[in-house]
PDB file of N, CA, C and O in Angstrom:
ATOM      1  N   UNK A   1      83.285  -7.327  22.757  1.00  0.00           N
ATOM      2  CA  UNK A   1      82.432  -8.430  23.160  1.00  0.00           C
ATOM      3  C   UNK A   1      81.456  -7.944  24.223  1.00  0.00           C
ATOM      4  O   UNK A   1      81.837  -7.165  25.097  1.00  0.00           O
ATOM      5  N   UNK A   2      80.328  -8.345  24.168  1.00  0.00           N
ATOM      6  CA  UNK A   2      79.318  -8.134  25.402  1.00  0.00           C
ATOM      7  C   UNK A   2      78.812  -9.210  25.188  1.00  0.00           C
ATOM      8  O   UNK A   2      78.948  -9.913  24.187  1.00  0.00           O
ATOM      9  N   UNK A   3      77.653  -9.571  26.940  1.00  0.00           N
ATOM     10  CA  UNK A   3      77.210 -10.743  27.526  1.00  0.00           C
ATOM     11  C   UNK A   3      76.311 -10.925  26.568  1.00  0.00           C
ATOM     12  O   UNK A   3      76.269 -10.131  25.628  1.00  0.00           O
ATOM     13  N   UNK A   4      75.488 -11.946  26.643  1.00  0.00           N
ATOM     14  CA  UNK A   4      74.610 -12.423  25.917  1.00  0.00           C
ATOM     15  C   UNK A   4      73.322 -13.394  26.438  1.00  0.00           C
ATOM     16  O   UNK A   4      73.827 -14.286  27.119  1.00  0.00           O
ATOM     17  N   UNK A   5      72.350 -13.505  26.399  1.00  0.00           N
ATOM     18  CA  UNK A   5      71.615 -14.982  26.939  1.00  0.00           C
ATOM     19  C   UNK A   5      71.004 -15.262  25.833  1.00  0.00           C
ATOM     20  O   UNK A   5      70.364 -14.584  25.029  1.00  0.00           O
ATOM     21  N   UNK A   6      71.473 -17.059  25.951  1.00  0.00           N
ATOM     22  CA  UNK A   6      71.322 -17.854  25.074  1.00  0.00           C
ATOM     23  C   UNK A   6      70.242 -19.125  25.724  1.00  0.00           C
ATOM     24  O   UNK A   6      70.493 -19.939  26.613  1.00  0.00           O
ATOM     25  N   UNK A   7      69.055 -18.957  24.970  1.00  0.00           N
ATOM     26  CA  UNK A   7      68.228 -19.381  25.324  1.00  0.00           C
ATOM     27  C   UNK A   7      67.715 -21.195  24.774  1.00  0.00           C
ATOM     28  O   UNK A   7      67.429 -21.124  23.579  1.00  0.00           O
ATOM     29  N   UNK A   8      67.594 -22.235  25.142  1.00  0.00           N
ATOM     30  CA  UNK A   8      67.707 -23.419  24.418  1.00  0.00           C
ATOM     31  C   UNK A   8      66.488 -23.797  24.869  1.00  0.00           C
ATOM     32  O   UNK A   8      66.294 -23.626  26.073  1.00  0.00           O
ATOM     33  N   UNK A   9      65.516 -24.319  24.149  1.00  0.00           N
ATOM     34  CA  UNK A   9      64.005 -25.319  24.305  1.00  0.00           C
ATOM     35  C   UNK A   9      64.615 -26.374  23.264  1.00  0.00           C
ATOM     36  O   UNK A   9      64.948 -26.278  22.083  1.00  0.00           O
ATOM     37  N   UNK A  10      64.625 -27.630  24.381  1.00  0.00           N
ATOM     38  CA  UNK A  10      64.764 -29.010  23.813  1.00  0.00           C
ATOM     39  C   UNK A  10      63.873 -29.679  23.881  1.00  0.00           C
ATOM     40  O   UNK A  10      63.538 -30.230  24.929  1.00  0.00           O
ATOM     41  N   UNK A  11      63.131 -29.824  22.535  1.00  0.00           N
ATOM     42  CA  UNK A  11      61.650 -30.845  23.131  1.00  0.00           C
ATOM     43  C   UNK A  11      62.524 -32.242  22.739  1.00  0.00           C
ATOM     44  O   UNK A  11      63.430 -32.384  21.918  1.00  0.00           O
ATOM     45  N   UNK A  12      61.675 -33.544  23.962  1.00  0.00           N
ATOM     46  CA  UNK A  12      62.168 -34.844  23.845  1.00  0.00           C
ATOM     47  C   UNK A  12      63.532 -35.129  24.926  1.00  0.00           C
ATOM     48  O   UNK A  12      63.819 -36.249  25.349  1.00  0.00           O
ATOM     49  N   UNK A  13      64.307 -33.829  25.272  1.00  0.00           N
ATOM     50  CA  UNK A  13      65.342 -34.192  26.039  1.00  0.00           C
ATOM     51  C   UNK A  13      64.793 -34.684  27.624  1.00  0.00           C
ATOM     52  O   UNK A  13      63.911 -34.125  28.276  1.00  0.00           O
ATOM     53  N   UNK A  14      65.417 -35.630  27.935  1.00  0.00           N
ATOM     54  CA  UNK A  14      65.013 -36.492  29.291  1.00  0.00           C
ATOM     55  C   UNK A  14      65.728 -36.039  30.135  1.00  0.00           C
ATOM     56  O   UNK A  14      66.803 -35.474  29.935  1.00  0.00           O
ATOM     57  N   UNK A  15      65.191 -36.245  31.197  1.00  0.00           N
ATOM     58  CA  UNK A  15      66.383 -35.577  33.273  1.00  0.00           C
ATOM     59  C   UNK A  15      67.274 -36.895  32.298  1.00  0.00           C
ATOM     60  O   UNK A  15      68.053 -36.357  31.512  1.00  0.00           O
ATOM     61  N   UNK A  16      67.297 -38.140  32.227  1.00  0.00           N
ATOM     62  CA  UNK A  16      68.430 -38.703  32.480  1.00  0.00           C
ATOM     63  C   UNK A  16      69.600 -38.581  31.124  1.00  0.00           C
ATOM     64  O   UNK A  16      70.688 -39.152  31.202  1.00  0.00           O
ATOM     65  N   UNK A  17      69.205 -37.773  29.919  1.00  0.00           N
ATOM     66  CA  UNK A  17      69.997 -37.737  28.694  1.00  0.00           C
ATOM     67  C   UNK A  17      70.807 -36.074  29.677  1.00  0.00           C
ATOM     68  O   UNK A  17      71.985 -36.043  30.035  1.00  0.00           O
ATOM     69  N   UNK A  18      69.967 -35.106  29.867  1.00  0.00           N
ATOM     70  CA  UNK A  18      70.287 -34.157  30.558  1.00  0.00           C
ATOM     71  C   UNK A  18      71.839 -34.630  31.527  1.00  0.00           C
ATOM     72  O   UNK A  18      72.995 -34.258  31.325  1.00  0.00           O
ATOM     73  N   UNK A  19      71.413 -35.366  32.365  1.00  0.00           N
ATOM     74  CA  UNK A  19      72.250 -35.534  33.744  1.00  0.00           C
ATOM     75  C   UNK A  19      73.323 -36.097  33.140  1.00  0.00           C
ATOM     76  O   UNK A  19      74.452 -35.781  33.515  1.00  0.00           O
ATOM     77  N   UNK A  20      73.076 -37.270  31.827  1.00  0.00           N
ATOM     78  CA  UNK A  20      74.160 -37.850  31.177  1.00  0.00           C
ATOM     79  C   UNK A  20      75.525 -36.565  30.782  1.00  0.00           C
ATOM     80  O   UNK A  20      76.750 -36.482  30.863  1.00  0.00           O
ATOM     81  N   UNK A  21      74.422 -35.777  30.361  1.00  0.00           N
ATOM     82  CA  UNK A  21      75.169 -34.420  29.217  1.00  0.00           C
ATOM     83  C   UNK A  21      76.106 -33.665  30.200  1.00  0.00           C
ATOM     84  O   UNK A  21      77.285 -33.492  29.891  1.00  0.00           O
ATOM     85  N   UNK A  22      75.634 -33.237  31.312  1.00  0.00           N
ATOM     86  CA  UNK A  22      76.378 -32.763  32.405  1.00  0.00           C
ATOM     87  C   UNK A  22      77.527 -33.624  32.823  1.00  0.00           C
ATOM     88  O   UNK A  22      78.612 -33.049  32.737  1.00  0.00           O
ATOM     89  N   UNK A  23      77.562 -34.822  33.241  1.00  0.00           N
ATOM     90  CA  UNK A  23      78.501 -35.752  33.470  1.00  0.00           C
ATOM     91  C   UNK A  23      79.322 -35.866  32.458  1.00  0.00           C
ATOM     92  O   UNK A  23      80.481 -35.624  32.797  1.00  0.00           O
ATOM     93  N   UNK A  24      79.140 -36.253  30.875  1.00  0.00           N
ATOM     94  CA  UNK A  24      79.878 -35.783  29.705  1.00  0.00           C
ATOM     95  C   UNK A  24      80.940 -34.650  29.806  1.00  0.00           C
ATOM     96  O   UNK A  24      82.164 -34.751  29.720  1.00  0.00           O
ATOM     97  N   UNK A  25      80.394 -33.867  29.950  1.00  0.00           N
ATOM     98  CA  UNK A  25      80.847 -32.133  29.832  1.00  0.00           C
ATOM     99  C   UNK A  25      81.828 -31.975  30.919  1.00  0.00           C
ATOM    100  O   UNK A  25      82.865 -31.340  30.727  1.00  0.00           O
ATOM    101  N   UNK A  26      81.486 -32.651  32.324  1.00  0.00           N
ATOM    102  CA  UNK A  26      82.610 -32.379  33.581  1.00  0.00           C
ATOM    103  C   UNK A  26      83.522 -33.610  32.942  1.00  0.00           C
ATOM    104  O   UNK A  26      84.479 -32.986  32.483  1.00  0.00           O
ATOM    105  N   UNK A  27      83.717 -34.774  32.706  1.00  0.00           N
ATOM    106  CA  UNK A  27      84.795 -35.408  32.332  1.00  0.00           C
ATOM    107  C   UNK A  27      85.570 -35.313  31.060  1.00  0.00           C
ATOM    108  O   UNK A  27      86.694 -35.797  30.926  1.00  0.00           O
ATOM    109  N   UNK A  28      84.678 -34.426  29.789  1.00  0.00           N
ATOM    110  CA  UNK A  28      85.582 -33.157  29.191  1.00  0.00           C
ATOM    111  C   UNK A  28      86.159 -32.071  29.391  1.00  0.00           C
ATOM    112  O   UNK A  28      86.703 -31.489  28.453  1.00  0.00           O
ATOM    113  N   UNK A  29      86.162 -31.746  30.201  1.00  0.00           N
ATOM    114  CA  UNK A  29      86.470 -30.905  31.225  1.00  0.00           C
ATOM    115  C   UNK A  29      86.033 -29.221  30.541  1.00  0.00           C
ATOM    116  O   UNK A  29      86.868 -28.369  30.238  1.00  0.00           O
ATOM    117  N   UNK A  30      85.211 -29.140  30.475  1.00  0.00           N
ATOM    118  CA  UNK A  30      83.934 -28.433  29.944  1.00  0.00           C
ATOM    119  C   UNK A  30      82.733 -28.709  30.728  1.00  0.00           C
ATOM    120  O   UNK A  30      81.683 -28.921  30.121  1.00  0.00           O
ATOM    121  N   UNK A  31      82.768 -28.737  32.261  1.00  0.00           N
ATOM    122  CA  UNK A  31      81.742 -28.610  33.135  1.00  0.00           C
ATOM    123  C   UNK A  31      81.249 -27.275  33.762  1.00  0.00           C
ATOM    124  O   UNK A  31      80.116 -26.986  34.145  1.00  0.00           O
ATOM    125  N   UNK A  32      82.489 -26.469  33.769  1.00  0.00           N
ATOM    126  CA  UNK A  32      82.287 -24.817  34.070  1.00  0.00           C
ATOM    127  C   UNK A  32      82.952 -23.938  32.968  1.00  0.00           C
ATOM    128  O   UNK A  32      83.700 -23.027  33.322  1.00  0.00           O
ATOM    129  N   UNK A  33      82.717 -24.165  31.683  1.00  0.00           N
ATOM    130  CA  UNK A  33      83.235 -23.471  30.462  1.00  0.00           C
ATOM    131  C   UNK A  33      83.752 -21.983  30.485  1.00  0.00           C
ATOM    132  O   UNK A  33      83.014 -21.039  30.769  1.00  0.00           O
ATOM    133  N   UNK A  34      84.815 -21.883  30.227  1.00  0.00           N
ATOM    134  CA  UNK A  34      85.071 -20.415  30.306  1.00  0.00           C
ATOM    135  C   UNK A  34      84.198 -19.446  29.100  1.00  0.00           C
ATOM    136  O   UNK A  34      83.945 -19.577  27.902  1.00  0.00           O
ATOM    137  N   UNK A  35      83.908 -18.414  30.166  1.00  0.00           N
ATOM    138  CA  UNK A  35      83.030 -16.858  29.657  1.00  0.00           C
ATOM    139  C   UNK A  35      81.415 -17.960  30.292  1.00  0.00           C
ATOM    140  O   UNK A  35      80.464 -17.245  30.608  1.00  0.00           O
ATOM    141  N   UNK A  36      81.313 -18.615  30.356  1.00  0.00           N
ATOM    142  CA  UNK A  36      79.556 -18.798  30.670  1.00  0.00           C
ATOM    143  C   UNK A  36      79.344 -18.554  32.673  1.00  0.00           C
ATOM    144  O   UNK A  36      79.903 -19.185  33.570  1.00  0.00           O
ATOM    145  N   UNK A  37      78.563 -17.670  32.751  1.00  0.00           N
ATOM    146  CA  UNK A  37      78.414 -16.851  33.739  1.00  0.00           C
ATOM    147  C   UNK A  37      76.677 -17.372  34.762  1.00  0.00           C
ATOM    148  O   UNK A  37      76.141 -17.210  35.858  1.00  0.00           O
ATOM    149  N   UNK A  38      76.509 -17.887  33.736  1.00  0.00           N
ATOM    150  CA  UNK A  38      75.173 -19.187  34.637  1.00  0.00           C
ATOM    151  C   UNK A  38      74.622 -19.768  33.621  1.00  0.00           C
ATOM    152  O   UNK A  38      74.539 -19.552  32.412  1.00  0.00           O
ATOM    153  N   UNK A  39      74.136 -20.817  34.609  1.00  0.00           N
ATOM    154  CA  UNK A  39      73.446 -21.720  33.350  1.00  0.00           C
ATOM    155  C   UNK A  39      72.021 -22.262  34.582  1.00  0.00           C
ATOM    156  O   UNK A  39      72.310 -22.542  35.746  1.00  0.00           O
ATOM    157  N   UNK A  40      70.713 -22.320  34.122  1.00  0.00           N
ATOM    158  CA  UNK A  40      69.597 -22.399  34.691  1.00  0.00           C
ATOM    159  C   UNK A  40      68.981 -23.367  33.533  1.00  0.00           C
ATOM    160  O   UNK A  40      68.707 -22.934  32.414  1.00  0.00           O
ATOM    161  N   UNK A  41      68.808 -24.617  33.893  1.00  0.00           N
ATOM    162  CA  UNK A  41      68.375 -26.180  33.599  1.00  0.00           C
ATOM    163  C   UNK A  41      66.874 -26.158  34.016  1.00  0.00           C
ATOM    164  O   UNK A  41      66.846 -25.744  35.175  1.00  0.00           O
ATOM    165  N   UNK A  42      65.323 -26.485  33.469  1.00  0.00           N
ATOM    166  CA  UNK A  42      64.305 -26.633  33.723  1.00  0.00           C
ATOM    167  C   UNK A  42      63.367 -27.829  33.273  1.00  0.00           C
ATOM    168  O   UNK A  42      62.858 -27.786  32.153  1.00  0.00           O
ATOM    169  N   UNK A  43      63.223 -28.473  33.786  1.00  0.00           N
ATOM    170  CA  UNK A  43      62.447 -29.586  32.664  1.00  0.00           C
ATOM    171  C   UNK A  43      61.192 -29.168  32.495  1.00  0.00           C
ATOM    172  O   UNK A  43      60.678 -28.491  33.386  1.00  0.00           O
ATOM    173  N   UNK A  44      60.557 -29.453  31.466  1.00  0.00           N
ATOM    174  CA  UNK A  44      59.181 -28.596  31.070  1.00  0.00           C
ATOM    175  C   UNK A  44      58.466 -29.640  30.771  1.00  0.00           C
ATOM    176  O   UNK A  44      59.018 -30.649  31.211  1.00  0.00           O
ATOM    177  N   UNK A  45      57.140 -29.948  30.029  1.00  0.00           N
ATOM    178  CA  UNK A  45      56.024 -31.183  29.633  1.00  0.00           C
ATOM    179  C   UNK A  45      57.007 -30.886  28.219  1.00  0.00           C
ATOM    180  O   UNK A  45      57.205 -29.906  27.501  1.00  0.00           O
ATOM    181  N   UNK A  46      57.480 -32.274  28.255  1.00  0.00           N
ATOM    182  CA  UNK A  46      58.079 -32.557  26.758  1.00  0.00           C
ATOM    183  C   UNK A  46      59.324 -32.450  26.519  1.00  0.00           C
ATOM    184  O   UNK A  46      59.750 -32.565  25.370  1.00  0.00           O
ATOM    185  N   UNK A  47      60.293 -32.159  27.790  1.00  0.00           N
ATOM    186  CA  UNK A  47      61.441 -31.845  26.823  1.00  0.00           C
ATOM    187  C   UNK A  47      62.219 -30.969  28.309  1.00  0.00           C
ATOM    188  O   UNK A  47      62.067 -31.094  29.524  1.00  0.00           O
ATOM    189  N   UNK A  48      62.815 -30.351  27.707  1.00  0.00           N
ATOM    190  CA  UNK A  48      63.747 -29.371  28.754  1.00  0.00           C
ATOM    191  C   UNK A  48      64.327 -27.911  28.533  1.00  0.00           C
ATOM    192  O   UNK A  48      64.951 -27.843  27.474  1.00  0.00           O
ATOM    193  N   UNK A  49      64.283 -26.546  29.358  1.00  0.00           N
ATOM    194  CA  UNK A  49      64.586 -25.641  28.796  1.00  0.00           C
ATOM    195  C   UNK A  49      65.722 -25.164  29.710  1.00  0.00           C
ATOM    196  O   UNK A  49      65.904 -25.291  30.921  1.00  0.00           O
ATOM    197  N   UNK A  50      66.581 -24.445  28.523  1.00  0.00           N
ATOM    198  CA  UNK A  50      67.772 -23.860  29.637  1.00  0.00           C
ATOM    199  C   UNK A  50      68.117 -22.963  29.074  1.00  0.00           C
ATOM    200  O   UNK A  50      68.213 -22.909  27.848  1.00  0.00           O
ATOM    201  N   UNK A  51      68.532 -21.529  30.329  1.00  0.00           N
ATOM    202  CA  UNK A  51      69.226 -20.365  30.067  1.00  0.00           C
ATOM    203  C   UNK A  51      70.265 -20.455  30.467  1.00  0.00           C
ATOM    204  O   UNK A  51      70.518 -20.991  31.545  1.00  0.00           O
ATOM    205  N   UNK A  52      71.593 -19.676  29.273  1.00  0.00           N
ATOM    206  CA  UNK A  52      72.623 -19.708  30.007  1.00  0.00           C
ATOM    207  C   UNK A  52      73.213 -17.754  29.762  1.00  0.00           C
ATOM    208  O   UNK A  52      72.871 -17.114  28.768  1.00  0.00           O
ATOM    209  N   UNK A  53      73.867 -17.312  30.596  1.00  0.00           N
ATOM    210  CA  UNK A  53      74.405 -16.036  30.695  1.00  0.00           C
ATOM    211  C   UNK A  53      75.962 -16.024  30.311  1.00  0.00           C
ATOM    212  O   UNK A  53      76.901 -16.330  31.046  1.00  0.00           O
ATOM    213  N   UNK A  54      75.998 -15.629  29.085  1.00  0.00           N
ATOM    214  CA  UNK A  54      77.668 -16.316  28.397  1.00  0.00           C
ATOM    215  C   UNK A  54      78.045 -14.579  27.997  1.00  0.00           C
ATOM    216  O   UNK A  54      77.372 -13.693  27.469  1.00  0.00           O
ATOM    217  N   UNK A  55      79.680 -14.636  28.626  1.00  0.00           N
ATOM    218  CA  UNK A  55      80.334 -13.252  28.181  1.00  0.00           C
ATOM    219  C   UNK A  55      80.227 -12.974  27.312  1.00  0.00           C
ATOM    220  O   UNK A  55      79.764 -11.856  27.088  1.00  0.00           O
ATOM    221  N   UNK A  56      80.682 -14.037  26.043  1.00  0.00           N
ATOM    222  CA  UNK A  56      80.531 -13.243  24.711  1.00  0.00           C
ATOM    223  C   UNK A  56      79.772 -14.332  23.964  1.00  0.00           C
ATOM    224  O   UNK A  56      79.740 -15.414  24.549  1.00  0.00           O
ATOM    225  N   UNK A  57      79.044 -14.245  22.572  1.00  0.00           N
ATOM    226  CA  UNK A  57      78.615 -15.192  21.569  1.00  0.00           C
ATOM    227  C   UNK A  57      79.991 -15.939  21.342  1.00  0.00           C
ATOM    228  O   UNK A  57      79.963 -17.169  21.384  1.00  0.00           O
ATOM    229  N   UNK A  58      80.868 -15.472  21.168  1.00  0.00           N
ATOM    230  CA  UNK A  58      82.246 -16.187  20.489  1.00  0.00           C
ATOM    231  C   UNK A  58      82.740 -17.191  21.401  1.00  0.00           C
ATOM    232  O   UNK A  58      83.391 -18.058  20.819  1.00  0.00           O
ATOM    233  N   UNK A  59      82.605 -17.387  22.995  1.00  0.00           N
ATOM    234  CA  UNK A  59      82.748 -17.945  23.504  1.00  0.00           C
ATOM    235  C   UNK A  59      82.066 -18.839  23.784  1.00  0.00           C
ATOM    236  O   UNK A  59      82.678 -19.779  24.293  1.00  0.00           O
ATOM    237  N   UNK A  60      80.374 -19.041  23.598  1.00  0.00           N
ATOM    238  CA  UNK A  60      79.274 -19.456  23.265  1.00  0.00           C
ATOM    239  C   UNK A  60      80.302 -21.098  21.967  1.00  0.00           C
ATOM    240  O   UNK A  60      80.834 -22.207  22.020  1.00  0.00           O
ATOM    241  N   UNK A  61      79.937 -20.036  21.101  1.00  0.00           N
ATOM    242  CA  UNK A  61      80.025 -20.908  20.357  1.00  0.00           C
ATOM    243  C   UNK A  61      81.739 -21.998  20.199  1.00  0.00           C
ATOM    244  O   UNK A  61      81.913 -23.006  19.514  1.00  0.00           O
ATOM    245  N   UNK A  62      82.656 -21.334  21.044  1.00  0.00           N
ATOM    246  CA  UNK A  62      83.588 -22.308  21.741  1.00  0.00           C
ATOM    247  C   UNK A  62      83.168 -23.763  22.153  1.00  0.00           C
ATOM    248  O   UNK A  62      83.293 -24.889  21.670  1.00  0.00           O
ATOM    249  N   UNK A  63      82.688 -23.281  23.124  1.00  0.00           N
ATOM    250  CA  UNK A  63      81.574 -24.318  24.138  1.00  0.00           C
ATOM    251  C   UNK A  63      81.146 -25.282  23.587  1.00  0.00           C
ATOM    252  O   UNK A  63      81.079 -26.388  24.123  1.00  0.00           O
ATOM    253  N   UNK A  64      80.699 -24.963  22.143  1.00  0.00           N
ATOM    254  CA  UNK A  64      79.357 -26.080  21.407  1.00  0.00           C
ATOM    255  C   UNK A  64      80.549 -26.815  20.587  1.00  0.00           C
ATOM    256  O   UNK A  64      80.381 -27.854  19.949  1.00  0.00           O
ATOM    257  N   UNK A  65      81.310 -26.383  20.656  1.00  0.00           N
ATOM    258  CA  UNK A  65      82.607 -27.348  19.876  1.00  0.00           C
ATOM    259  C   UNK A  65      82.826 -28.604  20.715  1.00  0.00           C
ATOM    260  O   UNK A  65      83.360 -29.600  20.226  1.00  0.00           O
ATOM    261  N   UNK A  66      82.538 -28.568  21.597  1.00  0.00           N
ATOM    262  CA  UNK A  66      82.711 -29.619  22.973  1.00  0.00           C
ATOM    263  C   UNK A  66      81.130 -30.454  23.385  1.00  0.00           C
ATOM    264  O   UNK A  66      81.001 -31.607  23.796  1.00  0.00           O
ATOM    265  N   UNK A  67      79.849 -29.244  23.061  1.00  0.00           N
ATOM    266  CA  UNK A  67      78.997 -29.879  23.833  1.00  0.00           C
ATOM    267  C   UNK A  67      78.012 -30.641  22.191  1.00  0.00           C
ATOM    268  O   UNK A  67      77.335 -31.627  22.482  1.00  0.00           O
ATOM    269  N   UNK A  68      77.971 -30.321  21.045  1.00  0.00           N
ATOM    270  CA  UNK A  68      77.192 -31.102  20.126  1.00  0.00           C
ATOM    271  C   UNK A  68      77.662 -32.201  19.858  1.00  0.00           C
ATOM    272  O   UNK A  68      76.815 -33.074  19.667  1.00  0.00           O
ATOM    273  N   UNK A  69      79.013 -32.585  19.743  1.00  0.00           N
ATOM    274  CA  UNK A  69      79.013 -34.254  19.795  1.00  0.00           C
ATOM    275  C   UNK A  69      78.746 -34.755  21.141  1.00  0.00           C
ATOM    276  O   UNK A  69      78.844 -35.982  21.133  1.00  0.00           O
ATOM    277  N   UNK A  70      78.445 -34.291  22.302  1.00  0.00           N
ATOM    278  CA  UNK A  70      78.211 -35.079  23.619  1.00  0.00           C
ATOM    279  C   UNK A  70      76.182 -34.989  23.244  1.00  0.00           C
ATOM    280  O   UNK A  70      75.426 -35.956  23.148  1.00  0.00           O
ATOM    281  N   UNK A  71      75.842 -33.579  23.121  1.00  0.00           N
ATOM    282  CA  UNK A  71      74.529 -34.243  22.879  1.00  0.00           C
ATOM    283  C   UNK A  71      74.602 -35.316  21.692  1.00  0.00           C
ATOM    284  O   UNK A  71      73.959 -36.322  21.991  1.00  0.00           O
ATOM    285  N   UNK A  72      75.019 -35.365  20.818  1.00  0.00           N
ATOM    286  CA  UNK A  72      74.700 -36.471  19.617  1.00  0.00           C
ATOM    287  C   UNK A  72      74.399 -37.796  20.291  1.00  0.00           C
ATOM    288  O   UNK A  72      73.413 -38.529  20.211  1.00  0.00           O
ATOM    289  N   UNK A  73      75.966 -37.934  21.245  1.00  0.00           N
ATOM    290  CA  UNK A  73      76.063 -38.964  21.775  1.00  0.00           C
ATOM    291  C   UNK A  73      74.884 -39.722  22.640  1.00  0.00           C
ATOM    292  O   UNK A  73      74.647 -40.894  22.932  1.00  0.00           O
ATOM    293  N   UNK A  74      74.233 -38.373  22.912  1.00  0.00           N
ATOM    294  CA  UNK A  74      73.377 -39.023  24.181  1.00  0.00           C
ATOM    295  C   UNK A  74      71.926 -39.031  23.593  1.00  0.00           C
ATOM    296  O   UNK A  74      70.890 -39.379  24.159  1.00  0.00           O
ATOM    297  N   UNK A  75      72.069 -38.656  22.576  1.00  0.00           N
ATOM    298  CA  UNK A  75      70.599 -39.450  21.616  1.00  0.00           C
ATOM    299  C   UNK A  75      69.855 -37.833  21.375  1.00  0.00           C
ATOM    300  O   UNK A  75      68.753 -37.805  20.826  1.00  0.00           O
ATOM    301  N   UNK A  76      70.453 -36.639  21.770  1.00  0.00           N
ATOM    302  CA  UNK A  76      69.717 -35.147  22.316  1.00  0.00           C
ATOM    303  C   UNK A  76      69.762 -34.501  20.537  1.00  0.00           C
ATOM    304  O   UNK A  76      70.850 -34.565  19.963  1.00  0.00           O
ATOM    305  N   UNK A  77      68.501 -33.889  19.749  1.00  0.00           N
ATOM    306  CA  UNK A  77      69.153 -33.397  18.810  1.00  0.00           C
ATOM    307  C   UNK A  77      68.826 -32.078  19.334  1.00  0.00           C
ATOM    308  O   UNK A  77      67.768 -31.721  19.851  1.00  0.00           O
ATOM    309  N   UNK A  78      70.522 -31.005  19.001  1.00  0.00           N
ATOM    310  CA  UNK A  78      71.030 -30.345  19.265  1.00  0.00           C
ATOM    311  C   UNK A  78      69.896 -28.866  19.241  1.00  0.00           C
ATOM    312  O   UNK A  78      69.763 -28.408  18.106  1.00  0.00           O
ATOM    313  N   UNK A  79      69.293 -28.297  20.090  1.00  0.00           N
ATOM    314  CA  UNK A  79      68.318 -27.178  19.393  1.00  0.00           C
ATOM    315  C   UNK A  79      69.239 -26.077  18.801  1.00  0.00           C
ATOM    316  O   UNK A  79      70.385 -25.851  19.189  1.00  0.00           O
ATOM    317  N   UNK A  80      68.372 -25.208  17.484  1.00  0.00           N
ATOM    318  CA  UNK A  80      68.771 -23.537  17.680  1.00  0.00           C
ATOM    319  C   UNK A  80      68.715 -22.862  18.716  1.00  0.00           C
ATOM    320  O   UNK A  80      67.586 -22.701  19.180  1.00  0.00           O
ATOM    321  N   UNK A  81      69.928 -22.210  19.471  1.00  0.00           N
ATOM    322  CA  UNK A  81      69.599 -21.044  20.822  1.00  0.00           C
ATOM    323  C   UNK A  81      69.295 -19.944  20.260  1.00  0.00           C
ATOM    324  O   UNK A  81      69.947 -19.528  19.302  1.00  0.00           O
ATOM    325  N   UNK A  82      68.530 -19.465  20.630  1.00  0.00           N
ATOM    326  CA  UNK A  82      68.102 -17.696  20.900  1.00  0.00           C
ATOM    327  C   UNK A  82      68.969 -16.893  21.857  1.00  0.00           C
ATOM    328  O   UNK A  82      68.976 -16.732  23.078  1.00  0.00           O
ATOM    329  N   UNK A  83      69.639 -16.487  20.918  1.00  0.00           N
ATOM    330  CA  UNK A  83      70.692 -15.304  21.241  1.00  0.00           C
ATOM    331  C   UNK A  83      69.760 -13.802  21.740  1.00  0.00           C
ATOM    332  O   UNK A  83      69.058 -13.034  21.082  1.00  0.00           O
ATOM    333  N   UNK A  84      70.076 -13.829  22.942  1.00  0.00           N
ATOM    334  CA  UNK A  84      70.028 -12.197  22.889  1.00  0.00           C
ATOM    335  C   UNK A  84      70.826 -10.970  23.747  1.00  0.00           C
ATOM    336  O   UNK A  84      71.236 -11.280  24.866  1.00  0.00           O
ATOM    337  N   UNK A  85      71.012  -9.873  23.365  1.00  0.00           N
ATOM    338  CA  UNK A  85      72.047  -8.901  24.210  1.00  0.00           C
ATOM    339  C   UNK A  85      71.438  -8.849  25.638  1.00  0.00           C
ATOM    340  O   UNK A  85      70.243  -8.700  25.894  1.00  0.00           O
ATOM    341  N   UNK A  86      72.397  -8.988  26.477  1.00  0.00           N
ATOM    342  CA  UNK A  86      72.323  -9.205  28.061  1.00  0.00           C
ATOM    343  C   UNK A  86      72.447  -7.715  28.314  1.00  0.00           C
ATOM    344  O   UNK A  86      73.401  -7.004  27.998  1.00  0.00           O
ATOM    345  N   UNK A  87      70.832  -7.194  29.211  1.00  0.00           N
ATOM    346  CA  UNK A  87      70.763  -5.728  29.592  1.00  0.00           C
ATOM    347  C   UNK A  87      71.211  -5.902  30.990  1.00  0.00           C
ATOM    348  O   UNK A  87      72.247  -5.376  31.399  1.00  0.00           O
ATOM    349  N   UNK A  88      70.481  -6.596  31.689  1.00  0.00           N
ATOM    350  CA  UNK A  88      70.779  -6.309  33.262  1.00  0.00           C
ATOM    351  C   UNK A  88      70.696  -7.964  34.035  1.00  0.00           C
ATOM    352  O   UNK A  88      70.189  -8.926  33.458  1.00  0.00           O
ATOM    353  N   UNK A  89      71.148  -8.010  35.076  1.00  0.00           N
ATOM    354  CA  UNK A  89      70.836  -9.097  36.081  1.00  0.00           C
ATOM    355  C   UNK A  89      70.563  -8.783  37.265  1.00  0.00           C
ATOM    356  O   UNK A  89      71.159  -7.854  37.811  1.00  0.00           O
ATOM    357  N   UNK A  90      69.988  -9.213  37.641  1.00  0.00           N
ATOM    358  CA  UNK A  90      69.766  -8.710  39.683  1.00  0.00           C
ATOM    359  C   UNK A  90      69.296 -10.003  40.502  1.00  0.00           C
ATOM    360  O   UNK A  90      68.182 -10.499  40.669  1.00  0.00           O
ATOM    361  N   UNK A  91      70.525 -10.344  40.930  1.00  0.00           N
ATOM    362  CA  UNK A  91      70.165 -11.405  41.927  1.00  0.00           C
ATOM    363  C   UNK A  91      69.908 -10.945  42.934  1.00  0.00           C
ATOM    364  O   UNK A  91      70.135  -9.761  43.181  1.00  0.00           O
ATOM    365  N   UNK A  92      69.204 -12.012  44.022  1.00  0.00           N
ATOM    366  CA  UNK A  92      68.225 -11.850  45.196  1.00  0.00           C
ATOM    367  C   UNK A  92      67.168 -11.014  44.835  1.00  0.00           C
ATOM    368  O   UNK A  92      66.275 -10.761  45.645  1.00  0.00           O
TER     369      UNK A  92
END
């Protein structure tokens, strides 16, 4: 297994379907999912984009077992992520 970033552009998703989805996810208790290593939330004109830094794809797709019926729920249709192999990170 190696890291991965999985990249999501949601056009139409709202701060408040967003904030819903987060609140969802912590009272599934799927608010800090195991193997996902950050997650960076942006709202953009139209919609919302987010990166997340996940250990493996396989664990990735764990995750979405939990999080596509919470988007359904919250009116969000679900985007394709853009997978790609995680070279480096450098915080600060």
């Amino acid at each position: 297994m190696s890291a991965i970033t999985a990249v999501f552009d949601i056009p139409g998703m709202t701060f408040k379907q967003y904030d819903q989805t987060v609140k969802d996810l912590e009272a599934a208790g799927a608010g800090a999912p195991k193997g996902r290593l950050y997650h960076v939330a942006s709202s953009k004109a139209g919609g919302w984009f987010v990166v997340d830094v996940w250990e493996s794809e396989e664990l990735l797709g764990a995750f979405a077992q939990t999080l596509m019926p919470i988007l359904h729920k919250n009116g969000v249709t679900p985007p394709q992520p853009q997978i790609h192999p995680m070279h480096n990170i450098i915080k600060g």
